[in-house]
PDBQT receptor file of N, H, CA, C and O in Angstrom, charges set to zero:
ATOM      1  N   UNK A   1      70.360  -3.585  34.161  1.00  0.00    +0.000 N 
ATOM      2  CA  UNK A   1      70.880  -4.924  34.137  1.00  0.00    +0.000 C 
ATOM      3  C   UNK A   1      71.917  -5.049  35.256  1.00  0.00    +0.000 C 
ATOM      4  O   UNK A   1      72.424  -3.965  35.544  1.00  0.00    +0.000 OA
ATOM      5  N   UNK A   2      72.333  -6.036  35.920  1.00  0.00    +0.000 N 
ATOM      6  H   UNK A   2      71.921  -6.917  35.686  1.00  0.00    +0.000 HD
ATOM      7  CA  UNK A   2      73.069  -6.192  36.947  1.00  0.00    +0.000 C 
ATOM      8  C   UNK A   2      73.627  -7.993  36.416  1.00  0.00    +0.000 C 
ATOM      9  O   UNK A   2      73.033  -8.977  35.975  1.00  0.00    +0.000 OA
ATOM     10  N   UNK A   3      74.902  -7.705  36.730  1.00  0.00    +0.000 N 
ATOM     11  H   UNK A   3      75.385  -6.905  37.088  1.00  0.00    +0.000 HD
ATOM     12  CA  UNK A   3      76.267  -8.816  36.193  1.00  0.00    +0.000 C 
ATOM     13  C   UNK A   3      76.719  -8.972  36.954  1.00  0.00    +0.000 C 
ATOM     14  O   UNK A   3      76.937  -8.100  37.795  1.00  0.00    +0.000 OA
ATOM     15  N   UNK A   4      77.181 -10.461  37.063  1.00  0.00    +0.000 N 
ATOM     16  H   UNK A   4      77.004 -11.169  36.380  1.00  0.00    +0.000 HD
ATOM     17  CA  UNK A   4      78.585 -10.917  37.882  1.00  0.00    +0.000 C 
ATOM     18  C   UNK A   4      79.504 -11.163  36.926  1.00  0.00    +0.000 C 
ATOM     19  O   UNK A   4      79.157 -11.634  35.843  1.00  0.00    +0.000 OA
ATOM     20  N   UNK A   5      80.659 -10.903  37.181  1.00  0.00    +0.000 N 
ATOM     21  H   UNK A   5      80.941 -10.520  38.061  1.00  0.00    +0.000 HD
ATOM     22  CA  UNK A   5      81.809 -11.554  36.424  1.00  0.00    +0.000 C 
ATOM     23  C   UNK A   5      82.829 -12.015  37.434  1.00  0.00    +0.000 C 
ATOM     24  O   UNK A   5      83.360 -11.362  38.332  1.00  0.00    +0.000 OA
ATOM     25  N   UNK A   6      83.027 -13.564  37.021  1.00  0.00    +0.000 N 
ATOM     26  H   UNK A   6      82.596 -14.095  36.292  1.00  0.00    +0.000 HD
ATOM     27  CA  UNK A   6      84.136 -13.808  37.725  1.00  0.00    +0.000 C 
ATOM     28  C   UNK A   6      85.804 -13.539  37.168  1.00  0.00    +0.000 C 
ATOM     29  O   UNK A   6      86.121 -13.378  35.990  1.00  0.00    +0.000 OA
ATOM     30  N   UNK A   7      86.485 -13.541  38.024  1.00  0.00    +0.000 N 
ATOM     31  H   UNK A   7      86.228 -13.673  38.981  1.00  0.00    +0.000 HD
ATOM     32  CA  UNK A   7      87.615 -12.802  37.632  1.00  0.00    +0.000 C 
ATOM     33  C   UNK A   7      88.964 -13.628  37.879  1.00  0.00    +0.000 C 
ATOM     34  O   UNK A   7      88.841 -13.819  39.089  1.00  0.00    +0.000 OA
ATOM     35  N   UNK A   8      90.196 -14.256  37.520  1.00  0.00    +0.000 N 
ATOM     36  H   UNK A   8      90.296 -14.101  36.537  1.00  0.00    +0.000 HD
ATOM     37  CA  UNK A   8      91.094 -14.763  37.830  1.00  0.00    +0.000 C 
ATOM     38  C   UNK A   8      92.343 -13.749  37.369  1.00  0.00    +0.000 C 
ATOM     39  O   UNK A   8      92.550 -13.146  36.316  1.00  0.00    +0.000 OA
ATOM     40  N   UNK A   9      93.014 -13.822  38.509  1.00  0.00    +0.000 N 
ATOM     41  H   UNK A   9      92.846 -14.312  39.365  1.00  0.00    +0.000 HD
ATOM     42  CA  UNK A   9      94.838 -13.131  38.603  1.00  0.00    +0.000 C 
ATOM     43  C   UNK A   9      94.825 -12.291  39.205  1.00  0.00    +0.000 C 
ATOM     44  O   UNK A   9      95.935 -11.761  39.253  1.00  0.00    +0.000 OA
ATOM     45  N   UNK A  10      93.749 -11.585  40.028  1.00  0.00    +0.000 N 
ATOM     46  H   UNK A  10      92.847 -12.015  39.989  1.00  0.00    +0.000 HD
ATOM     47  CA  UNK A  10      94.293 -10.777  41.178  1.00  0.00    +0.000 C 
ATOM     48  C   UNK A  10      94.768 -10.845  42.183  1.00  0.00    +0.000 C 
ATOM     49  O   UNK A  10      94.392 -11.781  42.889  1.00  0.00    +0.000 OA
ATOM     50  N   UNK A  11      95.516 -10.168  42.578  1.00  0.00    +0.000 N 
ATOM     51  H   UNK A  11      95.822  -9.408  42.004  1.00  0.00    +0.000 HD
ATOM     52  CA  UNK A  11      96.649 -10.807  43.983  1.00  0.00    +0.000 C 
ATOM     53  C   UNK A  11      96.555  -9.654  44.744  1.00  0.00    +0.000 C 
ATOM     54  O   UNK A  11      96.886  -9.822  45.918  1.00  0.00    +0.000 OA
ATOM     55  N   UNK A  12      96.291  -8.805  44.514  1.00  0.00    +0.000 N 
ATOM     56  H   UNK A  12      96.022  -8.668  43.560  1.00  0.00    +0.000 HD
ATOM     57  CA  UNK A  12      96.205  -7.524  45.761  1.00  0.00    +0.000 C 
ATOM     58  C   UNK A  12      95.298  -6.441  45.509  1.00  0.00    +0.000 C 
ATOM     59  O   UNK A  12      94.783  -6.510  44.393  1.00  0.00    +0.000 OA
ATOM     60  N   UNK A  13      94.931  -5.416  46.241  1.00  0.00    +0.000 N 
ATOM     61  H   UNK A  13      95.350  -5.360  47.147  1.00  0.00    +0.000 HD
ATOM     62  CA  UNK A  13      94.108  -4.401  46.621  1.00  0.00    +0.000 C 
ATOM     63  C   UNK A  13      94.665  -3.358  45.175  1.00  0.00    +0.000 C 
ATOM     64  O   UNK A  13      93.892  -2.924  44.321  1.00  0.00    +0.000 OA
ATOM     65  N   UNK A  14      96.155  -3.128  45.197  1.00  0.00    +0.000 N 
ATOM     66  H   UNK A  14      96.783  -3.481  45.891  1.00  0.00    +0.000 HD
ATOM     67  CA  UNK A  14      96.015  -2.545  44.060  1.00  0.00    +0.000 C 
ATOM     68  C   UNK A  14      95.274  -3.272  42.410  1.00  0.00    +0.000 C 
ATOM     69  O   UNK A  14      95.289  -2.526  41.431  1.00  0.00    +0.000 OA
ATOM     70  N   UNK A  15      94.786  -4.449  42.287  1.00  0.00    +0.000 N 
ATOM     71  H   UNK A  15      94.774  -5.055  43.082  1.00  0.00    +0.000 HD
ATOM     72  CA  UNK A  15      94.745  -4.982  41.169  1.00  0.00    +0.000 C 
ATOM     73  C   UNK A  15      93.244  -4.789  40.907  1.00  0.00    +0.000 C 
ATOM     74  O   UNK A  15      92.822  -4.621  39.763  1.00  0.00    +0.000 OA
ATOM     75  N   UNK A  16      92.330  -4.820  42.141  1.00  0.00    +0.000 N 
ATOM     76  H   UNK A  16      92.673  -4.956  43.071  1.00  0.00    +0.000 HD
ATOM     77  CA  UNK A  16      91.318  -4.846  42.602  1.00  0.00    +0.000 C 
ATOM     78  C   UNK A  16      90.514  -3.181  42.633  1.00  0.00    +0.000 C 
ATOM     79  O   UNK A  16      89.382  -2.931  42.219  1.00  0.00    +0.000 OA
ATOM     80  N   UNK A  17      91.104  -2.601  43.003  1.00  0.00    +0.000 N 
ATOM     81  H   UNK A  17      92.023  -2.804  43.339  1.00  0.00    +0.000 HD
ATOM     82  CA  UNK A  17      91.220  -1.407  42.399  1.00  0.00    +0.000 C 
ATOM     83  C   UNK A  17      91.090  -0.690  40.841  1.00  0.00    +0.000 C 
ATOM     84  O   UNK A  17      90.296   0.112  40.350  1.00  0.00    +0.000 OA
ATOM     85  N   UNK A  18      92.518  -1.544  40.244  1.00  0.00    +0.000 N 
ATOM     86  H   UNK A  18      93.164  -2.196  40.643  1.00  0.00    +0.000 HD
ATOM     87  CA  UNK A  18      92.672  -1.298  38.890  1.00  0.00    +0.000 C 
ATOM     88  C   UNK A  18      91.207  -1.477  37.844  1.00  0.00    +0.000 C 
ATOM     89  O   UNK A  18      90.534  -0.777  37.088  1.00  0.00    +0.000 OA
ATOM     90  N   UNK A  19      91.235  -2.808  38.332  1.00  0.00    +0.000 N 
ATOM     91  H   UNK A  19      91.782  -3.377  38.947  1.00  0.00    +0.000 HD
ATOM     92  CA  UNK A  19      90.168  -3.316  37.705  1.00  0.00    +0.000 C 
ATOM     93  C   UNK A  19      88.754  -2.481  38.073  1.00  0.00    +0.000 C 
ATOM     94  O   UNK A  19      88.160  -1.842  37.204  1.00  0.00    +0.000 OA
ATOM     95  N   UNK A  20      88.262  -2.566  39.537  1.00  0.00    +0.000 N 
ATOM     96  H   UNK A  20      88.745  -3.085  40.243  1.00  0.00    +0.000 HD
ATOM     97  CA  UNK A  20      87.317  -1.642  39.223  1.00  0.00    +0.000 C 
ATOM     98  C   UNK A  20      86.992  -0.423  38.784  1.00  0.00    +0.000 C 
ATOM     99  O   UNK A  20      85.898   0.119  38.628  1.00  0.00    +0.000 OA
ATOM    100  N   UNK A  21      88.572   0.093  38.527  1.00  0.00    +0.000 N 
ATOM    101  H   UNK A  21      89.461  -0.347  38.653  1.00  0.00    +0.000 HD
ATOM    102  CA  UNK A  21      88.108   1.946  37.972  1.00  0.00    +0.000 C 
ATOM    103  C   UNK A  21      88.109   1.470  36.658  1.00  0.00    +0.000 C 
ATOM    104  O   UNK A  21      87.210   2.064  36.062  1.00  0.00    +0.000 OA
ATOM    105  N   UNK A  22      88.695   0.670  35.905  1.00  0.00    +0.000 N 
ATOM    106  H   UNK A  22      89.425   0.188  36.389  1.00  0.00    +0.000 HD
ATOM    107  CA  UNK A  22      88.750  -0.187  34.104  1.00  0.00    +0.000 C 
ATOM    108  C   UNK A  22      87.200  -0.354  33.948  1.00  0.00    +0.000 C 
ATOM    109  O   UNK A  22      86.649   0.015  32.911  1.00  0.00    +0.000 OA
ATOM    110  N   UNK A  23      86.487  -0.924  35.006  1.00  0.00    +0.000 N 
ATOM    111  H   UNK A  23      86.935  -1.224  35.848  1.00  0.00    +0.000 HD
ATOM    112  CA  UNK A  23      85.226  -1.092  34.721  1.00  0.00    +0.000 C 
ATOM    113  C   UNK A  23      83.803  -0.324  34.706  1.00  0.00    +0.000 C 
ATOM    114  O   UNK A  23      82.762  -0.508  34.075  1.00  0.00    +0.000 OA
ATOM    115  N   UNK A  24      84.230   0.652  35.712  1.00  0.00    +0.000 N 
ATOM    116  H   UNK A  24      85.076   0.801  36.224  1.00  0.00    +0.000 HD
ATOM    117  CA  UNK A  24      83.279   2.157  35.874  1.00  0.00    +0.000 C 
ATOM    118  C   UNK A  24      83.382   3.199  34.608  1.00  0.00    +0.000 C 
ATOM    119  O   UNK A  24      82.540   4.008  34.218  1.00  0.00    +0.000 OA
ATOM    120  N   UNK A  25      84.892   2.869  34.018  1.00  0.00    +0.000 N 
ATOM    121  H   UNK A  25      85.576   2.212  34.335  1.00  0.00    +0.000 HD
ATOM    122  CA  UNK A  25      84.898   3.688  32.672  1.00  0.00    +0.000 C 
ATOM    123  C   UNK A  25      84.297   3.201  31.519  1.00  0.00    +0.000 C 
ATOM    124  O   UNK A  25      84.328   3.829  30.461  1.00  0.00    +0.000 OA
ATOM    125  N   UNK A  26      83.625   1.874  31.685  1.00  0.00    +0.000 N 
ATOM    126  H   UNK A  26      83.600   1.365  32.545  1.00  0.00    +0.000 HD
ATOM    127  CA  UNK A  26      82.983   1.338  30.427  1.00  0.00    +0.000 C 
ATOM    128  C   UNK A  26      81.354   2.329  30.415  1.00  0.00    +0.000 C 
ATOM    129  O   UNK A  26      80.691   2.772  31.352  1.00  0.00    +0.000 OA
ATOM    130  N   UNK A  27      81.182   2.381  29.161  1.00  0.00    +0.000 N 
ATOM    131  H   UNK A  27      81.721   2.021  28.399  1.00  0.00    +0.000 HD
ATOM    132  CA  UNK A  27      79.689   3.450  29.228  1.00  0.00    +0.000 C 
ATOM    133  C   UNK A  27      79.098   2.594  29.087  1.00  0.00    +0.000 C 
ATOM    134  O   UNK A  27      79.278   1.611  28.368  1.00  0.00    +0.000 OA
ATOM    135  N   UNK A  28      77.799   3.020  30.194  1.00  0.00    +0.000 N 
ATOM    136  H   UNK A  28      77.653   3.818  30.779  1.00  0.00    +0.000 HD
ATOM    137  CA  UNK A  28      77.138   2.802  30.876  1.00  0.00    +0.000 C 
ATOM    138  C   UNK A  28      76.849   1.751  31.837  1.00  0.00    +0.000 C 
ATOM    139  O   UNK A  28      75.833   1.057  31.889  1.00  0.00    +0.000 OA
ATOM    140  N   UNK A  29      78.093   1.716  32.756  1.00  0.00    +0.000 N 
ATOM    141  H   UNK A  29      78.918   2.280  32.713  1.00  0.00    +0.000 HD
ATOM    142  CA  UNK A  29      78.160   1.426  33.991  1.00  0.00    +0.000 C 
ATOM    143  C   UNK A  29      77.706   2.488  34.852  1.00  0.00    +0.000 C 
ATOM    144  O   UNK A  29      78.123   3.629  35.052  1.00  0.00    +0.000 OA
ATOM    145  N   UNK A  30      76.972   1.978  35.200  1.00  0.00    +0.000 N 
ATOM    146  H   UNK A  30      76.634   1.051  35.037  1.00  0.00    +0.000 HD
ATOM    147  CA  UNK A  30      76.413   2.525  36.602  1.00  0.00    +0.000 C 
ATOM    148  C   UNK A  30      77.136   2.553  38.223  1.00  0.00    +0.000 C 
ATOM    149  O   UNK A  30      77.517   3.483  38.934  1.00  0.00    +0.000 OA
ATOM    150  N   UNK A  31      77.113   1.146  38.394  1.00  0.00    +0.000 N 
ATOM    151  H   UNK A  31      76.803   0.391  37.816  1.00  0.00    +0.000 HD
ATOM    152  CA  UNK A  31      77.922   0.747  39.699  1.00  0.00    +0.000 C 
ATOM    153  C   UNK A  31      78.546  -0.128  39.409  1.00  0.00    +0.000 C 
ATOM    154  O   UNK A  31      78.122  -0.792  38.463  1.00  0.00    +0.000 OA
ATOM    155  N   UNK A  32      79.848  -0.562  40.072  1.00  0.00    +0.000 N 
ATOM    156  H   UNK A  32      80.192  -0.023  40.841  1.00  0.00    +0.000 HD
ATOM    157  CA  UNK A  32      80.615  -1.764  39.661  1.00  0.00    +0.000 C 
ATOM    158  C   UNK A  32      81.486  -2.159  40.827  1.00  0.00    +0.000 C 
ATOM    159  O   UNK A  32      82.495  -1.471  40.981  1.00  0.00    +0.000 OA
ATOM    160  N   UNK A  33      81.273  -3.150  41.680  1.00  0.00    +0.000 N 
ATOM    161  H   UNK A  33      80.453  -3.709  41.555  1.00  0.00    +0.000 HD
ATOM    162  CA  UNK A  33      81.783  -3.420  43.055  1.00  0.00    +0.000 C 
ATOM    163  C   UNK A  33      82.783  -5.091  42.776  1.00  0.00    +0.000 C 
ATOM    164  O   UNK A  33      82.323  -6.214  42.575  1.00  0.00    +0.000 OA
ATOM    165  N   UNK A  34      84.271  -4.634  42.873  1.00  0.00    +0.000 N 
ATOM    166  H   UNK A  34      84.645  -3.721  43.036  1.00  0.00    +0.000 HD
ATOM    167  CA  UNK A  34      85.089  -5.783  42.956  1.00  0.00    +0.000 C 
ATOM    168  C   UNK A  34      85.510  -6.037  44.313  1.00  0.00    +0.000 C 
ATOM    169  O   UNK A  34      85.962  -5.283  45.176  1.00  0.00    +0.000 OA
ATOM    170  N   UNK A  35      85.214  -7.485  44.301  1.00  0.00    +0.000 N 
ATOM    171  H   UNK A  35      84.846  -8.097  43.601  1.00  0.00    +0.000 HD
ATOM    172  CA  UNK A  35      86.115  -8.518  45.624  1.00  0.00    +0.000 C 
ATOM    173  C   UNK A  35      87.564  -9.344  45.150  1.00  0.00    +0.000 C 
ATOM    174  O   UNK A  35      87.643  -9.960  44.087  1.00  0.00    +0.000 OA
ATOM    175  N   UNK A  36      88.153  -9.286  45.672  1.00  0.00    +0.000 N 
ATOM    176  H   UNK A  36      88.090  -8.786  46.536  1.00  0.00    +0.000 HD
ATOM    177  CA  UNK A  36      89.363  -9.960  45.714  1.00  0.00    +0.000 C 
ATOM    178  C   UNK A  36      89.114 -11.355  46.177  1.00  0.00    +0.000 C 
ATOM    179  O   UNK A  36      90.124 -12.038  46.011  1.00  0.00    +0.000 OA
ATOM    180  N   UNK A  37      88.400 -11.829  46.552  1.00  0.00    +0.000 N 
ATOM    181  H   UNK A  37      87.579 -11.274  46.687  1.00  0.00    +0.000 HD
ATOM    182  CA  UNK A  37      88.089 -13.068  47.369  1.00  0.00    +0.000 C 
ATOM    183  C   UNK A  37      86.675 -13.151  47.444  1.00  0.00    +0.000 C 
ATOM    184  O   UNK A  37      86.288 -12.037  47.796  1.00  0.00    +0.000 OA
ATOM    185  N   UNK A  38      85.772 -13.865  47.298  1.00  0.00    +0.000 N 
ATOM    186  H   UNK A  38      86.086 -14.770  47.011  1.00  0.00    +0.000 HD
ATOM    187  CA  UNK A  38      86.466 -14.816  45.930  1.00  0.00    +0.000 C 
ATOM    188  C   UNK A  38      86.325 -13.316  44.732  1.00  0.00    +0.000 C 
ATOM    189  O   UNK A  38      85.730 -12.244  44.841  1.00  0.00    +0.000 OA
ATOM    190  N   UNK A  39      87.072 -13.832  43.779  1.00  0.00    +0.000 N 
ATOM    191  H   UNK A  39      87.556 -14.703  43.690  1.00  0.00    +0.000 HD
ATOM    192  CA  UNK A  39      87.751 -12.704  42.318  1.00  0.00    +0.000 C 
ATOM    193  C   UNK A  39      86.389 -12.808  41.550  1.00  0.00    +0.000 C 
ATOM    194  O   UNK A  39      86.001 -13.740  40.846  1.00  0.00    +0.000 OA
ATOM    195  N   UNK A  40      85.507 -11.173  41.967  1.00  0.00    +0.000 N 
ATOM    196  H   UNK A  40      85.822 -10.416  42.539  1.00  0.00    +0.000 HD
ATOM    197  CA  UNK A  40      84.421 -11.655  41.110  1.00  0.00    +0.000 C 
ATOM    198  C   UNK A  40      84.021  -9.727  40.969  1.00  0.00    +0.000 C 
ATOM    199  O   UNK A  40      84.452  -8.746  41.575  1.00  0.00    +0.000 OA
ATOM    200  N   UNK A  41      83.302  -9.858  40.183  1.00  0.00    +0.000 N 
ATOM    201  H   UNK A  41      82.952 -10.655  39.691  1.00  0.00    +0.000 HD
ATOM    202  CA  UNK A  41      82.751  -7.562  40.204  1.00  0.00    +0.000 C 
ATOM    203  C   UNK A  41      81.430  -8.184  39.934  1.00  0.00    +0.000 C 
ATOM    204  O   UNK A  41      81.217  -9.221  39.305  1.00  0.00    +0.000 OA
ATOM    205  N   UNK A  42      80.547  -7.365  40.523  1.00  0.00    +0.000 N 
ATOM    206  H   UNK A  42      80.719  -6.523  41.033  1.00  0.00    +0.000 HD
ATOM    207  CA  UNK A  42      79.173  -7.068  40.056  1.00  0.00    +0.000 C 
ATOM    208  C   UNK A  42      78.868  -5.581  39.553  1.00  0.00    +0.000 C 
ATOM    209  O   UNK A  42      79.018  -4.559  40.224  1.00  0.00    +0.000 OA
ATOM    210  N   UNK A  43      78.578  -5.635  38.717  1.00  0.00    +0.000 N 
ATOM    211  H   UNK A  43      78.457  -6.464  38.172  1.00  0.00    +0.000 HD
ATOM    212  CA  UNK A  43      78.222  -4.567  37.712  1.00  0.00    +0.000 C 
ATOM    213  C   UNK A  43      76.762  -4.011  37.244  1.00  0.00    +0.000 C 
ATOM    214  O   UNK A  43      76.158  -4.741  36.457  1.00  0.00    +0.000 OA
ATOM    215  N   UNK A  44      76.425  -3.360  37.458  1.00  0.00    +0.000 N 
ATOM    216  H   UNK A  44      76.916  -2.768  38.097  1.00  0.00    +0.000 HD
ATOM    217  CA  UNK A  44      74.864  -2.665  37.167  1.00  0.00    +0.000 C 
ATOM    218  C   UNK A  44      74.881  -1.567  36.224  1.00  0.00    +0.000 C 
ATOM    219  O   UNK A  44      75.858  -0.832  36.083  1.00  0.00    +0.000 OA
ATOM    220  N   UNK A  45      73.994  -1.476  35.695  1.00  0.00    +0.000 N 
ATOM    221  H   UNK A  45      73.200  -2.072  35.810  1.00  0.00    +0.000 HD
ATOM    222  CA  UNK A  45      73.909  -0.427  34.141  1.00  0.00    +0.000 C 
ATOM    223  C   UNK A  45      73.351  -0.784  32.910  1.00  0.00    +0.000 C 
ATOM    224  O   UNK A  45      73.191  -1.977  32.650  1.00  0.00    +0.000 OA
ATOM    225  N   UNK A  46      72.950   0.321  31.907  1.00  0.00    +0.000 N 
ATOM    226  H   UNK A  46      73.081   1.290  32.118  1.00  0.00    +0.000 HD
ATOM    227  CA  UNK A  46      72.920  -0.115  31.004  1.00  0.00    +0.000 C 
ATOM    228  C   UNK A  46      74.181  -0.662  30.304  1.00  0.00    +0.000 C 
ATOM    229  O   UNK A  46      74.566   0.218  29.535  1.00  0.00    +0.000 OA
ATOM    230  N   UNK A  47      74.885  -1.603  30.250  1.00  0.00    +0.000 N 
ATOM    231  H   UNK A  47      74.572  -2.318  30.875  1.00  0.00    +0.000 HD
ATOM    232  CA  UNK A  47      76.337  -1.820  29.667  1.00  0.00    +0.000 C 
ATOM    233  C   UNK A  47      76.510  -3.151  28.842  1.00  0.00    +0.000 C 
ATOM    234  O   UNK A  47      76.096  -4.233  29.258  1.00  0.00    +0.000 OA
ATOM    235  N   UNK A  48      77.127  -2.991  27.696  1.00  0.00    +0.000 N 
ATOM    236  H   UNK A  48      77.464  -2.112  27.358  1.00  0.00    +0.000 HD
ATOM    237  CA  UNK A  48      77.719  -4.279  26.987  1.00  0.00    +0.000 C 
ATOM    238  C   UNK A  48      78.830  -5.260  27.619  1.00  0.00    +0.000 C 
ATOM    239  O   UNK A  48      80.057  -5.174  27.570  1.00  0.00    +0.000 OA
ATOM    240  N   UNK A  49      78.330  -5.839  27.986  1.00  0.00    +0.000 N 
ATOM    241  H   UNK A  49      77.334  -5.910  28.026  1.00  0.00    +0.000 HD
ATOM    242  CA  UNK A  49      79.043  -7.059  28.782  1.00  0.00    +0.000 C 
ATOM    243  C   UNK A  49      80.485  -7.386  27.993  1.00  0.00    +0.000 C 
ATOM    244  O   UNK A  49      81.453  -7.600  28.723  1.00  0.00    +0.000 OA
ATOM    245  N   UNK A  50      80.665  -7.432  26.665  1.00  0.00    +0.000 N 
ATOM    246  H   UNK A  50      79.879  -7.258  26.072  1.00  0.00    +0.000 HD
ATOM    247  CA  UNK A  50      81.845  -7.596  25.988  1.00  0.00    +0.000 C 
ATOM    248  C   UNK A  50      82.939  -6.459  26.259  1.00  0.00    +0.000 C 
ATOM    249  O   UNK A  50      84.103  -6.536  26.652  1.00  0.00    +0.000 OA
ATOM    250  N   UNK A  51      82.036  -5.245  25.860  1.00  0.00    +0.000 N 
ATOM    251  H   UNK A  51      81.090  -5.182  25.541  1.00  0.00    +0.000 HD
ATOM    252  CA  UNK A  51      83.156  -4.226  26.383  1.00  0.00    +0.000 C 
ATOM    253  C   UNK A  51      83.386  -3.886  28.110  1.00  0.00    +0.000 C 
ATOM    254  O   UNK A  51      83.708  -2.750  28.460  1.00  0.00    +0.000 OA
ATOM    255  N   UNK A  52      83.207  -4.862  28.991  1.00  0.00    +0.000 N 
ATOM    256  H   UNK A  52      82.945  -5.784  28.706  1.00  0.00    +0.000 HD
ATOM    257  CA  UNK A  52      83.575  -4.798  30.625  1.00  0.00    +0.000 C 
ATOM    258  C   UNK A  52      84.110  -6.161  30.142  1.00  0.00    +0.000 C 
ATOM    259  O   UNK A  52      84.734  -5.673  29.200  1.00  0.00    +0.000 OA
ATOM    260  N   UNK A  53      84.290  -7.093  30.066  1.00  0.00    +0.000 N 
ATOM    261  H   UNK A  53      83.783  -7.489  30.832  1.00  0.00    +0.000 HD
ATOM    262  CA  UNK A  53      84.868  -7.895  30.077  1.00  0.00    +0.000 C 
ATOM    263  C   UNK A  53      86.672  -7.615  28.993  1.00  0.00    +0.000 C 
ATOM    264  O   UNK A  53      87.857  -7.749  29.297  1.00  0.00    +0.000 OA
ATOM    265  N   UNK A  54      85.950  -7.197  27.732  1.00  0.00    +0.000 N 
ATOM    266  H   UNK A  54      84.987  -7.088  27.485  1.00  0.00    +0.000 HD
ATOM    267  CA  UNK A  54      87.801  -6.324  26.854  1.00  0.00    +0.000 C 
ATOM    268  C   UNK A  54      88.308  -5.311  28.561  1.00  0.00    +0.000 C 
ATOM    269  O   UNK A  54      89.273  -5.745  29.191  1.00  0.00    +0.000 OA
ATOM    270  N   UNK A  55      87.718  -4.325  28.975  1.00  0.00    +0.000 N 
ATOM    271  H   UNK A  55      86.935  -3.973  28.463  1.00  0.00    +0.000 HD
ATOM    272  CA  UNK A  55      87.955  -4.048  30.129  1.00  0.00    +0.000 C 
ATOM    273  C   UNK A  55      88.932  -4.307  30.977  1.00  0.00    +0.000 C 
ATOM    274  O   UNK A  55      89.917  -3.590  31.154  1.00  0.00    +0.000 OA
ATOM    275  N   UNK A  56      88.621  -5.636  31.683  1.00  0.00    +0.000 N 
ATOM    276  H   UNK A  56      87.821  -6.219  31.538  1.00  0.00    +0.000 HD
ATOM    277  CA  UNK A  56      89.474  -6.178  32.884  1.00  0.00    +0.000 C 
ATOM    278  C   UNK A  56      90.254  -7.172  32.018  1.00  0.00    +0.000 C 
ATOM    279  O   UNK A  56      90.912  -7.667  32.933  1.00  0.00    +0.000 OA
ATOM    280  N   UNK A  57      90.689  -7.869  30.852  1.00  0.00    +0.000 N 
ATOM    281  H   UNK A  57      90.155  -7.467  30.109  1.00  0.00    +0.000 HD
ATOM    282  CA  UNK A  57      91.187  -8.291  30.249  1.00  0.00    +0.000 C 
ATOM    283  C   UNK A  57      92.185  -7.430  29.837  1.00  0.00    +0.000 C 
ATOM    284  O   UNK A  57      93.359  -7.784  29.935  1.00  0.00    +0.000 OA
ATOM    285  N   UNK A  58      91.882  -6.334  29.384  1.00  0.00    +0.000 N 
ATOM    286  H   UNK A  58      90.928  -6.046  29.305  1.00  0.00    +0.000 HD
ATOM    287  CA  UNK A  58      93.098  -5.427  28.796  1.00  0.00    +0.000 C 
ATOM    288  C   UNK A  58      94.124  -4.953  30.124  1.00  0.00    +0.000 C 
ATOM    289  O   UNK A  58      95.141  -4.275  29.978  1.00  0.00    +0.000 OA
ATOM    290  N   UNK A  59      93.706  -5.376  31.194  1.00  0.00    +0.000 N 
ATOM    291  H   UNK A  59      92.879  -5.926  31.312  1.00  0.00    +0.000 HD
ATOM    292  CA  UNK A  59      94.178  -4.737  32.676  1.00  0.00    +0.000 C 
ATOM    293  C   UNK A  59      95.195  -6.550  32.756  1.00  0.00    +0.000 C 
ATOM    294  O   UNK A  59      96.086  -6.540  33.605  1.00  0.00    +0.000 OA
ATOM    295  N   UNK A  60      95.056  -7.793  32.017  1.00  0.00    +0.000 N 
ATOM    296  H   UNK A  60      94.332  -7.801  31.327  1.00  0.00    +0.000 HD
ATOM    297  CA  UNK A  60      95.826  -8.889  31.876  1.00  0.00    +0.000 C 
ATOM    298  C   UNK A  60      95.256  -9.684  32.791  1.00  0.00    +0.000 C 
ATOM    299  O   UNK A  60      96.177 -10.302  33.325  1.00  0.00    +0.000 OA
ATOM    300  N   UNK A  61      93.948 -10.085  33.383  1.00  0.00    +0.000 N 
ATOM    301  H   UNK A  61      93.200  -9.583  32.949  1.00  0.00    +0.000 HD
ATOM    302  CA  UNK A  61      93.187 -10.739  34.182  1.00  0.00    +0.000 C 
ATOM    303  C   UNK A  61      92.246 -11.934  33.431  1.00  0.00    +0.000 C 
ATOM    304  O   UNK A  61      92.110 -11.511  32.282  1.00  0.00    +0.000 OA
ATOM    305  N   UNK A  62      91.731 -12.871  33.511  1.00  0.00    +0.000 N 
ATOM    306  H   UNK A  62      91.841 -13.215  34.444  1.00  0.00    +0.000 HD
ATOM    307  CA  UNK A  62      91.231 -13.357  32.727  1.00  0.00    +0.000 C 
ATOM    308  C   UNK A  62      89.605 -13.361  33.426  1.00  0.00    +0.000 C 
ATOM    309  O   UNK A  62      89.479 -13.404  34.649  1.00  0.00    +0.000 OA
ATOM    310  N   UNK A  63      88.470 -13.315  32.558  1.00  0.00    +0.000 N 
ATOM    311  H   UNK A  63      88.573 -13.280  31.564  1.00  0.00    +0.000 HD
ATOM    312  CA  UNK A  63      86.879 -13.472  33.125  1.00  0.00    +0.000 C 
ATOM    313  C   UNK A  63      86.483 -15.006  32.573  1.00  0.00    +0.000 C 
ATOM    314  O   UNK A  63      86.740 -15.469  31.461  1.00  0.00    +0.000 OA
ATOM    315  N   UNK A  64      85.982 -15.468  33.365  1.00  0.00    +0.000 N 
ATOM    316  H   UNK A  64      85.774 -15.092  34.267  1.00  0.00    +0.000 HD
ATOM    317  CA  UNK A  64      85.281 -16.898  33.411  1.00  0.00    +0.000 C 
ATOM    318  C   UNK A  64      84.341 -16.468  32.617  1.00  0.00    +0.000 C 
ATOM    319  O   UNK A  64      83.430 -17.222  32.274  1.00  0.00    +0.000 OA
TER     320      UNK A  64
């Protein structure tokens, strides 16, 4: 499966970061590539979309 999530409240490279290692630790993520501009990760894997989204939420970001 392959996801977009859009993402609001990142402001820098460290946040962008944060968030994508929050999201590679969800099981079964496969790949997970965040942009800062526009604020969005694409995500591939077998993975539950709820638990990547608790994810970058628990990091204080909000997902569209």
């Amino acid at each position: 499966m392959k996801k977009e999530f859009k993402i609001t409240g990142m402001r820098c490279n460290n946040c962008r970061t944060n968030v994508e290692r929050a999201i590679k630790a969800v099981e079964g993520v496969e790949s997970a590539t965040v942009t800062l501009e526009p604020g969005k990760a694409e995500v591939e894997g077998d993975f539950n979309e709820e638990a990547v989204v608790d994810a970058i939420e628990n990091l204080g970001f909000v997902v569209e």
